[in-house]
Biopython code that builds the backbone (N, CA, C, O; Angstrom):
import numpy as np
from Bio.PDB.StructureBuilder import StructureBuilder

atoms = [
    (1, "UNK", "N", (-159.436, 149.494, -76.906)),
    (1, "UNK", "CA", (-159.647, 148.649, -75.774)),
    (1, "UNK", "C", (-158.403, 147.802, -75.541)),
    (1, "UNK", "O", (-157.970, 147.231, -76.542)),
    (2, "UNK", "N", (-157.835, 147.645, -74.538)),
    (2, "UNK", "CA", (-156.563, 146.673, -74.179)),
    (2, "UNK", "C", (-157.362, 145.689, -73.649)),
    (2, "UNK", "O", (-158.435, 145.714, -73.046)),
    (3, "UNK", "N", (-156.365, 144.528, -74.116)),
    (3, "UNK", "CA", (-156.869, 143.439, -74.127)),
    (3, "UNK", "C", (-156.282, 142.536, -72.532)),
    (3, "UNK", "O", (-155.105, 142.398, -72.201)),
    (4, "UNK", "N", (-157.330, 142.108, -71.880)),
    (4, "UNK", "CA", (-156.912, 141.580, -70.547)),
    (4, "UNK", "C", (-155.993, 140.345, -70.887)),
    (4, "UNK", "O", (-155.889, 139.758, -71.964)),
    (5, "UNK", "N", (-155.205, 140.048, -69.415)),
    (5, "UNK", "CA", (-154.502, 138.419, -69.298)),
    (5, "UNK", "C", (-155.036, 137.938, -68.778)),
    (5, "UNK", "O", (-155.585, 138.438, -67.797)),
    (6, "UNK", "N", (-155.243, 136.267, -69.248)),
    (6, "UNK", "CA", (-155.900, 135.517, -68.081)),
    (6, "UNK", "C", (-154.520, 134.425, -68.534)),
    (6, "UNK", "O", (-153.648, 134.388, -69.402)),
    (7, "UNK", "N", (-154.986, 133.565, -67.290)),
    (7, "UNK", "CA", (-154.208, 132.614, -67.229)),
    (7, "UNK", "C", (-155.081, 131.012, -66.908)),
    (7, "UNK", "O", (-156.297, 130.932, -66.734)),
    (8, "UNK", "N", (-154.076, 129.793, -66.890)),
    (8, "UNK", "CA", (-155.125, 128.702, -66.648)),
    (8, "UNK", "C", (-153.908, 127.853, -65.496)),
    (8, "UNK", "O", (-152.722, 127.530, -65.568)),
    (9, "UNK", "N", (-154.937, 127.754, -64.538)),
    (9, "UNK", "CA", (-154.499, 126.477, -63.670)),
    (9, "UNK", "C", (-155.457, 125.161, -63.636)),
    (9, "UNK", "O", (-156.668, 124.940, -63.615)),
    (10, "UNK", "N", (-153.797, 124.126, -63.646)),
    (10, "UNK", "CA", (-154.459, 122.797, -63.604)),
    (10, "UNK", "C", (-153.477, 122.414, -62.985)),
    (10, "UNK", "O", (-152.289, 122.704, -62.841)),
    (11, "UNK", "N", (-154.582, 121.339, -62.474)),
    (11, "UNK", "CA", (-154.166, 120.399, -61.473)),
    (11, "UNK", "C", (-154.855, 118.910, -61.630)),
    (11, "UNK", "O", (-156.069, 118.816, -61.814)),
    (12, "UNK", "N", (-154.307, 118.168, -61.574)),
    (12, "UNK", "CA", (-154.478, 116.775, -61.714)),
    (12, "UNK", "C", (-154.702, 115.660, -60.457)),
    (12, "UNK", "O", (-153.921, 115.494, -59.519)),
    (13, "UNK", "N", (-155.544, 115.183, -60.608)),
    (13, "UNK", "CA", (-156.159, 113.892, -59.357)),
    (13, "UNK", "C", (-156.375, 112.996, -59.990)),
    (13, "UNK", "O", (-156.935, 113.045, -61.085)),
    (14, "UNK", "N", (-155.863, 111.706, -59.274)),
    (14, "UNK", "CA", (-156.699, 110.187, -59.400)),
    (14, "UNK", "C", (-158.193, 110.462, -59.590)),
    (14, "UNK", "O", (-158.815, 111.442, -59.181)),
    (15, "UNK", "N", (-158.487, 109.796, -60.032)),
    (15, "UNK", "CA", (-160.277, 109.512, -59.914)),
    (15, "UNK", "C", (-160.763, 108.688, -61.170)),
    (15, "UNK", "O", (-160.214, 108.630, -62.270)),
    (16, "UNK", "N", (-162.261, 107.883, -60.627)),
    (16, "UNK", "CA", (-162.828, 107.117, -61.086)),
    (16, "UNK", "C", (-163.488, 107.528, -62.298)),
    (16, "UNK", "O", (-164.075, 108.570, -62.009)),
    (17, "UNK", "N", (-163.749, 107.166, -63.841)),
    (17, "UNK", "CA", (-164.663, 107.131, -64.966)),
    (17, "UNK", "C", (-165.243, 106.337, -65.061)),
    (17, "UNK", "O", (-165.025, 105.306, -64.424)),
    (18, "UNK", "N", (-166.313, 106.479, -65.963)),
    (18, "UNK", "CA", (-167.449, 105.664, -66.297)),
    (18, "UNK", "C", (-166.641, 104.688, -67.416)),
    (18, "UNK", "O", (-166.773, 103.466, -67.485)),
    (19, "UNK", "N", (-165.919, 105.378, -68.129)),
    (19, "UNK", "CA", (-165.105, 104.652, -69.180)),
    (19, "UNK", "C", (-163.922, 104.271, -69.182)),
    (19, "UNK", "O", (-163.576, 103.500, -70.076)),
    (20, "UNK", "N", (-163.050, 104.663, -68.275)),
    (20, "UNK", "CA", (-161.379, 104.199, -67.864)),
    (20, "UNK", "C", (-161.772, 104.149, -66.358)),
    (20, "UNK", "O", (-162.352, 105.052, -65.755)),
    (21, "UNK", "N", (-161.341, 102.877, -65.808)),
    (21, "UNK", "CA", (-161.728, 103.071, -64.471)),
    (21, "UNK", "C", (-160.231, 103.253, -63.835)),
    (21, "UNK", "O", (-160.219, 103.012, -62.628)),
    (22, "UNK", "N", (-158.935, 103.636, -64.404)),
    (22, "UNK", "CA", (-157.615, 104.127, -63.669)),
    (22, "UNK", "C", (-157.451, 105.669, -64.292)),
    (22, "UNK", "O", (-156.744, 106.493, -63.712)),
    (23, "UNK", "N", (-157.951, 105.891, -65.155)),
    (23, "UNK", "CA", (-157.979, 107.652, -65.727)),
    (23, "UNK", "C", (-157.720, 108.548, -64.430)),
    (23, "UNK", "O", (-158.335, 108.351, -63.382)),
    (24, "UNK", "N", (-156.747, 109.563, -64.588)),
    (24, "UNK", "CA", (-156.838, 110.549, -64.186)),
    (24, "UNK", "C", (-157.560, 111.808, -64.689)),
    (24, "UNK", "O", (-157.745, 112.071, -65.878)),
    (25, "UNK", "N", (-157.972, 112.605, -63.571)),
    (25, "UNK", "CA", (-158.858, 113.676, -63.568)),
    (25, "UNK", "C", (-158.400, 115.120, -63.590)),
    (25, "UNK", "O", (-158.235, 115.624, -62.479)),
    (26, "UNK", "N", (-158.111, 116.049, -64.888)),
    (26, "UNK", "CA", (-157.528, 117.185, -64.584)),
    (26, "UNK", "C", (-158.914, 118.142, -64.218)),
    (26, "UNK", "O", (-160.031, 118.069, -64.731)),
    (27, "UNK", "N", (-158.427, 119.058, -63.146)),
    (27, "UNK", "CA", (-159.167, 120.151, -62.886)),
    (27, "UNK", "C", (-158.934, 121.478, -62.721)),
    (27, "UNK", "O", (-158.022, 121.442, -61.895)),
    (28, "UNK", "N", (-159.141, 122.635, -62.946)),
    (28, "UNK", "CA", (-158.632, 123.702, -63.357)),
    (28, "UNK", "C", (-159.172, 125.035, -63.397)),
    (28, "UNK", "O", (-160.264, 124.917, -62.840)),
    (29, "UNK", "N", (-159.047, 126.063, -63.689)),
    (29, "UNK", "CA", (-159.640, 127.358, -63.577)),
    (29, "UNK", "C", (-159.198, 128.025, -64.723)),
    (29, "UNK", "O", (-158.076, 127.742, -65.144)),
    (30, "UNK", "N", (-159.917, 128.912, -65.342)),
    (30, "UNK", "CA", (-159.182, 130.077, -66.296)),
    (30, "UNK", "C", (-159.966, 131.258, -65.617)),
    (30, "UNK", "O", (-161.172, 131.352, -65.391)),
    (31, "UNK", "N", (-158.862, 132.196, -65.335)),
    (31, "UNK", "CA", (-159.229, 133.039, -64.820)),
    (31, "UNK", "C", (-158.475, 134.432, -65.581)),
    (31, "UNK", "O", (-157.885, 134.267, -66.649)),
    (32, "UNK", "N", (-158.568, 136.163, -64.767)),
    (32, "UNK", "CA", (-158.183, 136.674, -65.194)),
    (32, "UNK", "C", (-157.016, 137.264, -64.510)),
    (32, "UNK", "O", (-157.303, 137.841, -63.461)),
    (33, "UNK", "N", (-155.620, 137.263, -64.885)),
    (33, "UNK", "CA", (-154.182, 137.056, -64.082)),
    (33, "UNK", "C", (-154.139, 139.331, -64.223)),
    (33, "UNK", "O", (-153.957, 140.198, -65.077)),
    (34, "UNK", "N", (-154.321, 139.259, -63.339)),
    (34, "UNK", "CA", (-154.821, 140.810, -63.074)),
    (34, "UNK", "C", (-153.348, 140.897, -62.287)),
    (34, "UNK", "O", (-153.545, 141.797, -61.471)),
    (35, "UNK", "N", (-152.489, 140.605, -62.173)),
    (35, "UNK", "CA", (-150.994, 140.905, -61.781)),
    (35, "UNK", "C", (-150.256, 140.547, -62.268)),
    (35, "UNK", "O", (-149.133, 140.624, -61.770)),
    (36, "UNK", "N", (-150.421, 140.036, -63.337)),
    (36, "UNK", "CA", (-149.748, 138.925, -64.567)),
    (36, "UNK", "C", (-148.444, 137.900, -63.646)),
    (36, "UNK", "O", (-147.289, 137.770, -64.050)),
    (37, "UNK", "N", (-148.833, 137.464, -62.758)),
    (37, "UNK", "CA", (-147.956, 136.427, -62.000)),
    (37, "UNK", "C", (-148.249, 135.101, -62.259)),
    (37, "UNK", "O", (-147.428, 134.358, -61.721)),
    (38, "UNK", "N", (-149.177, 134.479, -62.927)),
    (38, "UNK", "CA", (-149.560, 132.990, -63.330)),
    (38, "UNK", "C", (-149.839, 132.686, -62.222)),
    (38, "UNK", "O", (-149.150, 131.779, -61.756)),
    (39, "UNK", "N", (-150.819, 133.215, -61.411)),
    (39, "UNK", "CA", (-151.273, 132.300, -60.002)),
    (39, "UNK", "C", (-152.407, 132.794, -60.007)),
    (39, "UNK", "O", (-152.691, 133.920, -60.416)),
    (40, "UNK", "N", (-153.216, 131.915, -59.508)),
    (40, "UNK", "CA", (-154.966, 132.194, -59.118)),
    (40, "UNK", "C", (-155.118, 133.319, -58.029)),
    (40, "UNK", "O", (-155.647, 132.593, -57.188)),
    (41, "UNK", "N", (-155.069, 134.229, -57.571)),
    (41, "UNK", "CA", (-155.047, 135.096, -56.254)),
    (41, "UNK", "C", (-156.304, 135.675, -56.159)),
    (41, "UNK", "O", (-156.796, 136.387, -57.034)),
    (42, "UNK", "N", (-156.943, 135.316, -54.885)),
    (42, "UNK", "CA", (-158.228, 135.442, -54.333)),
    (42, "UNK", "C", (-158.625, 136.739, -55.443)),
    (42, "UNK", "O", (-159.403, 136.648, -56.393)),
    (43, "UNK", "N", (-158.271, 137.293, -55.250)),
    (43, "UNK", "CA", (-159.235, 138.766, -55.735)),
    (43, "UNK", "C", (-159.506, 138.697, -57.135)),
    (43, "UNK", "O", (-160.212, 139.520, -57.718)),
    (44, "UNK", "N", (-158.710, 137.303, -57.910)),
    (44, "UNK", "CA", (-158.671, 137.365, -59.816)),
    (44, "UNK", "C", (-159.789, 137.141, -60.174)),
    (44, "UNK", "O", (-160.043, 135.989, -59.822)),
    (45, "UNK", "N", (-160.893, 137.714, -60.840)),
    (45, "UNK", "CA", (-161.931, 136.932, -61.106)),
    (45, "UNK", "C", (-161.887, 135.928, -62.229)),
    (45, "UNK", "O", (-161.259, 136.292, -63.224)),
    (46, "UNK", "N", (-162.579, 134.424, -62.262)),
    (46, "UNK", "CA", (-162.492, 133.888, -63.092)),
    (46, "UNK", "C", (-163.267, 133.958, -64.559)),
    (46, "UNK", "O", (-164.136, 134.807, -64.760)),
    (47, "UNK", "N", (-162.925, 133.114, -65.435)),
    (47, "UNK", "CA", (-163.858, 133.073, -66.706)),
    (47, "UNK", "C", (-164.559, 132.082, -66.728)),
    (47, "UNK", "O", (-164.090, 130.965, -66.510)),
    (48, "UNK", "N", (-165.899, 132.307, -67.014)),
    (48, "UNK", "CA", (-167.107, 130.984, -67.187)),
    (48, "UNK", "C", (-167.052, 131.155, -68.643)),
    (48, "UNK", "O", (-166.863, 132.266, -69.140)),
    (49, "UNK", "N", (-167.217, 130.043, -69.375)),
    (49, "UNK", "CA", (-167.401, 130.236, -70.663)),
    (49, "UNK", "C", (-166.055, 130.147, -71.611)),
    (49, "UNK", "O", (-166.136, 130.629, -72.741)),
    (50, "UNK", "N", (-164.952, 129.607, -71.227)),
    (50, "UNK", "CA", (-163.810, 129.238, -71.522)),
    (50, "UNK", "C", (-163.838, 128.109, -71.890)),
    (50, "UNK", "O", (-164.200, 127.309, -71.027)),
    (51, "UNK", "N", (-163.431, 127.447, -73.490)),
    (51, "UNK", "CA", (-163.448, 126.279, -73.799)),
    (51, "UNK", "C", (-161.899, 125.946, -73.467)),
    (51, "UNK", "O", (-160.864, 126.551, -73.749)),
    (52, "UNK", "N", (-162.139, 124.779, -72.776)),
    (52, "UNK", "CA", (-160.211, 123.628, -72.484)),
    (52, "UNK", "C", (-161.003, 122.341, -73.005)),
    (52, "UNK", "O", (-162.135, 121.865, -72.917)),
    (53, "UNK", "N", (-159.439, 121.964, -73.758)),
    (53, "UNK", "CA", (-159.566, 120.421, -74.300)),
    (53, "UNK", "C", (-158.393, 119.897, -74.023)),
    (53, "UNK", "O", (-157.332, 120.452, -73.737)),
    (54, "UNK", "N", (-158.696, 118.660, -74.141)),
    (54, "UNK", "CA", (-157.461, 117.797, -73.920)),
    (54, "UNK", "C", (-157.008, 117.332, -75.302)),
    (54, "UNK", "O", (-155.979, 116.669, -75.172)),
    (55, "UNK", "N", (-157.312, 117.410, -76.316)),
    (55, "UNK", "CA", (-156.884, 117.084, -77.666)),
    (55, "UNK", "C", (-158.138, 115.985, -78.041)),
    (55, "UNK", "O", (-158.250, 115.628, -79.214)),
    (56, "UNK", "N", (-158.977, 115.518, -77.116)),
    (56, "UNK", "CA", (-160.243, 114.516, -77.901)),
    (56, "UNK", "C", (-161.849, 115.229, -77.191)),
    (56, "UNK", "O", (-162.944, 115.103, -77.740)),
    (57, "UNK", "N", (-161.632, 115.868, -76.044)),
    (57, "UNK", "CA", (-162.550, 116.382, -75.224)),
    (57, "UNK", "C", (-162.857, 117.607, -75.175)),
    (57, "UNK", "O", (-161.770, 118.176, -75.074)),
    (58, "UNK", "N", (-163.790, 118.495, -75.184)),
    (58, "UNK", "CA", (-163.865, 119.738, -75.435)),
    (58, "UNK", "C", (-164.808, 120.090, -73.942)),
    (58, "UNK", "O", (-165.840, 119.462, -73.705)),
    (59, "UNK", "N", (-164.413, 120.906, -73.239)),
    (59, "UNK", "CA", (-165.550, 121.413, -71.989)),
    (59, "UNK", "C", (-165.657, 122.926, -71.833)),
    (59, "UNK", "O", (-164.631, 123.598, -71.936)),
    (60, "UNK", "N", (-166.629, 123.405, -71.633)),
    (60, "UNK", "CA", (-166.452, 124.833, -71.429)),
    (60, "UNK", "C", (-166.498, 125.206, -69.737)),
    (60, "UNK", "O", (-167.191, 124.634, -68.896)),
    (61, "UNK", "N", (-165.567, 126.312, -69.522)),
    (61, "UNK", "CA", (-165.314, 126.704, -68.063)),
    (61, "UNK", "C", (-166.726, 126.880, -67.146)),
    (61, "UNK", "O", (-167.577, 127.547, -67.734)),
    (62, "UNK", "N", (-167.084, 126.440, -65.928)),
    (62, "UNK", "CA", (-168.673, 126.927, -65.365)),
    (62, "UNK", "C", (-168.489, 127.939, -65.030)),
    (62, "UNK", "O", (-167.512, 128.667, -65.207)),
    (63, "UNK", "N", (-170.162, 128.222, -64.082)),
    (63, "UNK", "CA", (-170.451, 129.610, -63.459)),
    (63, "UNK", "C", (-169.145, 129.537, -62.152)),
    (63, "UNK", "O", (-168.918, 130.625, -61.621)),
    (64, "UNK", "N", (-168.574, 128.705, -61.802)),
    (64, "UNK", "CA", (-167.531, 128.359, -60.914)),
    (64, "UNK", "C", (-166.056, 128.703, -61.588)),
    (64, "UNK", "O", (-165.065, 128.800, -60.865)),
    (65, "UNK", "N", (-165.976, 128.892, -63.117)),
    (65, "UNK", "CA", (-165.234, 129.182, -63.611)),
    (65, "UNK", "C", (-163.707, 127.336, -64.129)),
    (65, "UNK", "O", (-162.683, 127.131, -64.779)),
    (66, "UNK", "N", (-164.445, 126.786, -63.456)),
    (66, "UNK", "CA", (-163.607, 125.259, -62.989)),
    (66, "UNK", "C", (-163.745, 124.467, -64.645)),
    (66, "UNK", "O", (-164.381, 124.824, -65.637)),
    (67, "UNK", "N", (-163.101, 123.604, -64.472)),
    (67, "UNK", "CA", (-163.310, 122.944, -65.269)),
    (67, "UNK", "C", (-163.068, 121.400, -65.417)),
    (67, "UNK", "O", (-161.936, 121.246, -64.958)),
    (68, "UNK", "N", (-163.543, 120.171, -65.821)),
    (68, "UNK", "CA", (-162.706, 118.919, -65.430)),
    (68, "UNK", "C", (-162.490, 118.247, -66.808)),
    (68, "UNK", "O", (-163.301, 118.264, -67.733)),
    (69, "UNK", "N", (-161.470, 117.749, -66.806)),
    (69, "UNK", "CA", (-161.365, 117.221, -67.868)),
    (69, "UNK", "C", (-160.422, 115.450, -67.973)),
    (69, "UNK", "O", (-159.317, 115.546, -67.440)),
    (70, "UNK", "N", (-160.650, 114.313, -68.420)),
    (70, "UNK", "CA", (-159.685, 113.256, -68.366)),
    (70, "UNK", "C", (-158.234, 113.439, -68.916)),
    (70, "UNK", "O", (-157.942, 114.187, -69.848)),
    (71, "UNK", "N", (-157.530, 112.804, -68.347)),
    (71, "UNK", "CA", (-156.012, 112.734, -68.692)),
    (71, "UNK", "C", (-155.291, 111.660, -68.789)),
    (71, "UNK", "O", (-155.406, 110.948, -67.791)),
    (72, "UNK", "N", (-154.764, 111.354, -69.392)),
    (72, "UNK", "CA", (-153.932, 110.073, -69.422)),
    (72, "UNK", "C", (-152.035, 110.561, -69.413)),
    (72, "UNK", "O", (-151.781, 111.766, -69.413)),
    (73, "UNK", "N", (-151.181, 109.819, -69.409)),
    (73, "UNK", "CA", (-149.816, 109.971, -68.987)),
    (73, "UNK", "C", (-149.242, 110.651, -69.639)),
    (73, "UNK", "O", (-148.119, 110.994, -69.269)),
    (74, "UNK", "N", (-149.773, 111.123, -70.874)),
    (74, "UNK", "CA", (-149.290, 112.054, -71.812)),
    (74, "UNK", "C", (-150.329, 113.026, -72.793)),
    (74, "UNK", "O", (-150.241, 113.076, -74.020)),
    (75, "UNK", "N", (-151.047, 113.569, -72.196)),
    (75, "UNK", "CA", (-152.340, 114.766, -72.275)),
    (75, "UNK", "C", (-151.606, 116.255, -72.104)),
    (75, "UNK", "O", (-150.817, 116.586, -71.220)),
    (76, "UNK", "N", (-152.021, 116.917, -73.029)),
    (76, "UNK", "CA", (-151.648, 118.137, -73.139)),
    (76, "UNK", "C", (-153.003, 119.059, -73.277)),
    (76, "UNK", "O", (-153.748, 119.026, -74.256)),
    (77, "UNK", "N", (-153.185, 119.889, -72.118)),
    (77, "UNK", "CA", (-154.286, 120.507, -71.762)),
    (77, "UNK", "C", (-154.628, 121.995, -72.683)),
    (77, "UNK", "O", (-153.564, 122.598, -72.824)),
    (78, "UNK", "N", (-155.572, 122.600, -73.213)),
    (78, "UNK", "CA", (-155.224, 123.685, -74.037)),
    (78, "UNK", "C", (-156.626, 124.793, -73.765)),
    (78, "UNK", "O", (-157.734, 124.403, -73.397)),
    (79, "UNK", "N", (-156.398, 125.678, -73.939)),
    (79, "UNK", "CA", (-158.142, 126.609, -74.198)),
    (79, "UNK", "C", (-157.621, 127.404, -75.300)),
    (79, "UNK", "O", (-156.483, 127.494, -75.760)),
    (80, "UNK", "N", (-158.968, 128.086, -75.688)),
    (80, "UNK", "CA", (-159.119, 128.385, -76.118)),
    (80, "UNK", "C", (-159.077, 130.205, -75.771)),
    (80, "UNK", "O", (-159.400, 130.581, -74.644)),
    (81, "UNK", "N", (-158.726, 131.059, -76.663)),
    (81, "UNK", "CA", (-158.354, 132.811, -76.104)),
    (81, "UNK", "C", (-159.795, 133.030, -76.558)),
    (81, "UNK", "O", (-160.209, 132.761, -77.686)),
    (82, "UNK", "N", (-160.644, 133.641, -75.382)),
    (82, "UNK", "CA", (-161.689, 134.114, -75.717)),
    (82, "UNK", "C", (-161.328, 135.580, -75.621)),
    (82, "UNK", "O", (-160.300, 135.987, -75.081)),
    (83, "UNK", "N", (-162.625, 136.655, -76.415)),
    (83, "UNK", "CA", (-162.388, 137.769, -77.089)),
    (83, "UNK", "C", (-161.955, 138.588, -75.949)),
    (83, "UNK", "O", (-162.335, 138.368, -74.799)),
    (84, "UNK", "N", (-161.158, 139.533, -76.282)),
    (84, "UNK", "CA", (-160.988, 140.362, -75.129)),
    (84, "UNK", "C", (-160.246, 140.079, -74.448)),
    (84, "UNK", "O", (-160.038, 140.989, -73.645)),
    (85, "UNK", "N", (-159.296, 138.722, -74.193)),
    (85, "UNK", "CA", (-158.250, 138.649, -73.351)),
    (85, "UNK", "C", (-157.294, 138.210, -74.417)),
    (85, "UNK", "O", (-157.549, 138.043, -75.609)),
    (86, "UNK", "N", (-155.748, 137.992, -73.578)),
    (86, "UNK", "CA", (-154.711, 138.119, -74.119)),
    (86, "UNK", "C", (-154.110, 136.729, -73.091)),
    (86, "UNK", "O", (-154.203, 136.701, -71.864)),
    (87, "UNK", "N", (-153.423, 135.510, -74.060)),
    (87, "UNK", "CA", (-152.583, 134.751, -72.654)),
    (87, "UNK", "C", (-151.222, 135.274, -72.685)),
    (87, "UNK", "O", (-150.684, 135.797, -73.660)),
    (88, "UNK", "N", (-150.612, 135.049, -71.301)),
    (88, "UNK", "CA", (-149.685, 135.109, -71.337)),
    (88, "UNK", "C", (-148.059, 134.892, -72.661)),
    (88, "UNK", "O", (-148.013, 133.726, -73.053)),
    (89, "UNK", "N", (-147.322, 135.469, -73.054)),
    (89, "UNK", "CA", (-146.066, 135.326, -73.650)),
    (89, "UNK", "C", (-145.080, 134.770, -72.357)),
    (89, "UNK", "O", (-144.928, 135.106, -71.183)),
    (90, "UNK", "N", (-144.494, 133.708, -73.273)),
    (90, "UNK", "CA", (-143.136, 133.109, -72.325)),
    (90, "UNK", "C", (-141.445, 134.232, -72.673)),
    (90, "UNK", "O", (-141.399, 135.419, -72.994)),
    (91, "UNK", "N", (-140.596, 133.513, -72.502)),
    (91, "UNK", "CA", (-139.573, 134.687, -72.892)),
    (91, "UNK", "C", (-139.123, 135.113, -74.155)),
    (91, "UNK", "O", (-138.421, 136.089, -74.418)),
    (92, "UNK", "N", (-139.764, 133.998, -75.149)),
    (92, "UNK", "CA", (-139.340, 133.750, -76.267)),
    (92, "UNK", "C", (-140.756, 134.115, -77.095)),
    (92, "UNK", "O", (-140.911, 133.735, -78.255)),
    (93, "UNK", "N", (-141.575, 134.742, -76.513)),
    (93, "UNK", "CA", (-142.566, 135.619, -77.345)),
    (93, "UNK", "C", (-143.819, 134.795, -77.537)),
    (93, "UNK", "O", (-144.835, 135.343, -77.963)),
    (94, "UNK", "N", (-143.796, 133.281, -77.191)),
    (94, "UNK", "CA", (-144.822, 132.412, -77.628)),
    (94, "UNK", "C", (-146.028, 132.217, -76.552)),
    (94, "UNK", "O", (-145.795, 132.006, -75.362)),
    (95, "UNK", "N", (-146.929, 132.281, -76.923)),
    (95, "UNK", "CA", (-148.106, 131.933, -76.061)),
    (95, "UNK", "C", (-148.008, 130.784, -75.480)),
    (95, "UNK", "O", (-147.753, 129.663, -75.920)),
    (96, "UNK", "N", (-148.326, 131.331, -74.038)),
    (96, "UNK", "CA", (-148.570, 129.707, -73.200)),
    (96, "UNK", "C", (-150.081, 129.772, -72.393)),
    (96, "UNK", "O", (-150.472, 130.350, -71.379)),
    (97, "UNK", "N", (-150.657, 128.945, -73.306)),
    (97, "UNK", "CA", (-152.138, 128.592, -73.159)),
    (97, "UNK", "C", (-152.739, 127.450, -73.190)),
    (97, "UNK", "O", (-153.820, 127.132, -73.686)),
    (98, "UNK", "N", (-151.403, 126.428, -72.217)),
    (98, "UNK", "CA", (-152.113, 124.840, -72.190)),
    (98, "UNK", "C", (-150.613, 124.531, -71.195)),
    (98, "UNK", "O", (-149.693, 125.289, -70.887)),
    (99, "UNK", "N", (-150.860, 123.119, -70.892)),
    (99, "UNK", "CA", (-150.402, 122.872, -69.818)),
    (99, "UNK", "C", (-150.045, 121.209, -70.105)),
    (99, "UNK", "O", (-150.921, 120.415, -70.449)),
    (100, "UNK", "N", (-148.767, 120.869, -69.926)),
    (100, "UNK", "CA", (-148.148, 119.495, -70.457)),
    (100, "UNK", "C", (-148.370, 118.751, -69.331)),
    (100, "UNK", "O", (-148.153, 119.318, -68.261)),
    (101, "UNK", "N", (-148.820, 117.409, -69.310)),
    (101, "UNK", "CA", (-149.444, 116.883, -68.888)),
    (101, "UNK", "C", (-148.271, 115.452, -68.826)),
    (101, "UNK", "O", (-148.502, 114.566, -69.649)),
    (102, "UNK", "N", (-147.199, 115.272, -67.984)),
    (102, "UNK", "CA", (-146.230, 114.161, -68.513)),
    (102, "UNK", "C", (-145.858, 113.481, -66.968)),
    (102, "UNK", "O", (-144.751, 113.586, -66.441)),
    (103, "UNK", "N", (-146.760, 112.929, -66.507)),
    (103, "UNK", "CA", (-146.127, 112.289, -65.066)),
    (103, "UNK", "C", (-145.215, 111.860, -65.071)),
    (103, "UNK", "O", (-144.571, 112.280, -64.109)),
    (104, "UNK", "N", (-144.438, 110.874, -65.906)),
    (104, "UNK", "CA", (-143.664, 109.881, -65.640)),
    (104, "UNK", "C", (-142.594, 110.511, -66.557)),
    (104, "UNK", "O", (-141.791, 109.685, -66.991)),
    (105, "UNK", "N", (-142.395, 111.831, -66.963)),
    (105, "UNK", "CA", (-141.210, 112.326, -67.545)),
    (105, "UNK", "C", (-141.505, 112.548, -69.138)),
    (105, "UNK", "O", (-142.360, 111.970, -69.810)),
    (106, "UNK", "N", (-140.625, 113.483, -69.537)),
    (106, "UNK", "CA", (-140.937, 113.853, -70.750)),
    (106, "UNK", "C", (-140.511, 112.717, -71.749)),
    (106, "UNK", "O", (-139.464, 112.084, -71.612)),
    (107, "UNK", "N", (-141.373, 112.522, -72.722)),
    (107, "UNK", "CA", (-141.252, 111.279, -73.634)),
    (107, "UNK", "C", (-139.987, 111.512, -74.695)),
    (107, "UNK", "O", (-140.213, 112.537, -75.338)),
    (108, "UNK", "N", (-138.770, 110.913, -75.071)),
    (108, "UNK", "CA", (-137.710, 111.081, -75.851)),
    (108, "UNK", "C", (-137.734, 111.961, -76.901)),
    (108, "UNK", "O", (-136.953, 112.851, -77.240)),
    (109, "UNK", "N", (-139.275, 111.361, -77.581)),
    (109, "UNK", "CA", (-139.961, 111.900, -78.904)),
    (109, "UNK", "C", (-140.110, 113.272, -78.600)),
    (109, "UNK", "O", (-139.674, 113.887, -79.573)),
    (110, "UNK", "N", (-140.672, 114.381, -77.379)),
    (110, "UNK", "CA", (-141.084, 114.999, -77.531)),
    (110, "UNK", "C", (-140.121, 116.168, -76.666)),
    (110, "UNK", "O", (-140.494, 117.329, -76.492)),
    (111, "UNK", "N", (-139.153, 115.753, -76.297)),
    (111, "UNK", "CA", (-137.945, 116.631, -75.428)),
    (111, "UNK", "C", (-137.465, 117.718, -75.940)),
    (111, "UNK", "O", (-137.144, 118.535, -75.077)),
    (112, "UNK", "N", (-137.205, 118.208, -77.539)),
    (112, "UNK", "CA", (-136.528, 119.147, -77.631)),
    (112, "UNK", "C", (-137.771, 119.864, -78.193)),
    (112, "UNK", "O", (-137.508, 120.958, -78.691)),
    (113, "UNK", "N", (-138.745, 119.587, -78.217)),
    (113, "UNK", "CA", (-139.895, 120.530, -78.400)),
    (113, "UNK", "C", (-140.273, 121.282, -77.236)),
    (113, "UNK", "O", (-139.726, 122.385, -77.227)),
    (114, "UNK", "N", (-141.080, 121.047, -76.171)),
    (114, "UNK", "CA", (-141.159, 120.978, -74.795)),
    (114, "UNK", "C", (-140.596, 122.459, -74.465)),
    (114, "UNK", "O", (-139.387, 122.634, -74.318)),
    (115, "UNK", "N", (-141.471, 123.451, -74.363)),
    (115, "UNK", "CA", (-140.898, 124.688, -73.633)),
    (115, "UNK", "C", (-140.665, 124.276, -72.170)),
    (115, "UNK", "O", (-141.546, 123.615, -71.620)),
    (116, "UNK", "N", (-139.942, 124.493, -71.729)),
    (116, "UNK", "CA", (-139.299, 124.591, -70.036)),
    (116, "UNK", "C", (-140.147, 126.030, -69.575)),
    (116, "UNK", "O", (-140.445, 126.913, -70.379)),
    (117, "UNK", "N", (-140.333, 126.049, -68.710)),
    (117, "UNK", "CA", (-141.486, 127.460, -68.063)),
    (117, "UNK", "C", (-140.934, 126.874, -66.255)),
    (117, "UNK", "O", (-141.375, 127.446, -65.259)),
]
sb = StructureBuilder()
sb.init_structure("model")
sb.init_model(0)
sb.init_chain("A")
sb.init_seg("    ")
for serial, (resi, resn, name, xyz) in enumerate(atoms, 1):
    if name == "N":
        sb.init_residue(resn, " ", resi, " ")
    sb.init_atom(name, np.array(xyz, "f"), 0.0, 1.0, " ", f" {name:<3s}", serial, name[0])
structure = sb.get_structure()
């Protein structure tokens, strides 16, 4: 059996919590990258049942395939490879299966780590 690609988009909004009332709101899709281009394209179907965390939060993907999760200025978004798919390799062979999360610029501490994509 070959193993499918999926990929994950996120995207980030202002919005209100019950518990941070300036928190930002990431929202997102894991889907399956059926042209291996890293873009959502109408025809990809998504994955329900995809766990993403933010490093304290754990959510699993819906029947919508979406997902929401909180973020703060330096959140690094991640899922989990469920069976049967494969994420993407960058050029340097490493999986990219989360999404850096750095509004205000990459932090000093964490610059020469930081894959560029």
């Amino acid at each position: 059996m070959t193993a499918r690609f999926i990929a994950v988009l996120a995207l980030v909004a202002c919005a209100s919590l019950e518990t941070r009332a300036t928190a930002e709101q990431a929202r997102g899709y894991v889907f399956e990258d059926l042209n291996h281009n890293g873009s959502h394209d109408t025809a990809e179907p998504g994955i329900p049942g995809v766990a993403v965390s933010n490093g304290r939060d754990v959510v699993l993907t819906g029947e919508d395939d979406g997902y929401h999760l909180p973020v703060e200025s330096r959140t690094i978004l991640f899922i989990t490879q469920p069976a049967g798919y494969r994420v993407p390799l960058d050029e340097n062979n490493l999986p990219r299966f989360f999404y850096i999360h750095y509004p205000f610029g990459t932090p000093p501490e964490a610059g020469a780590q930081i894959p560029r994509y």
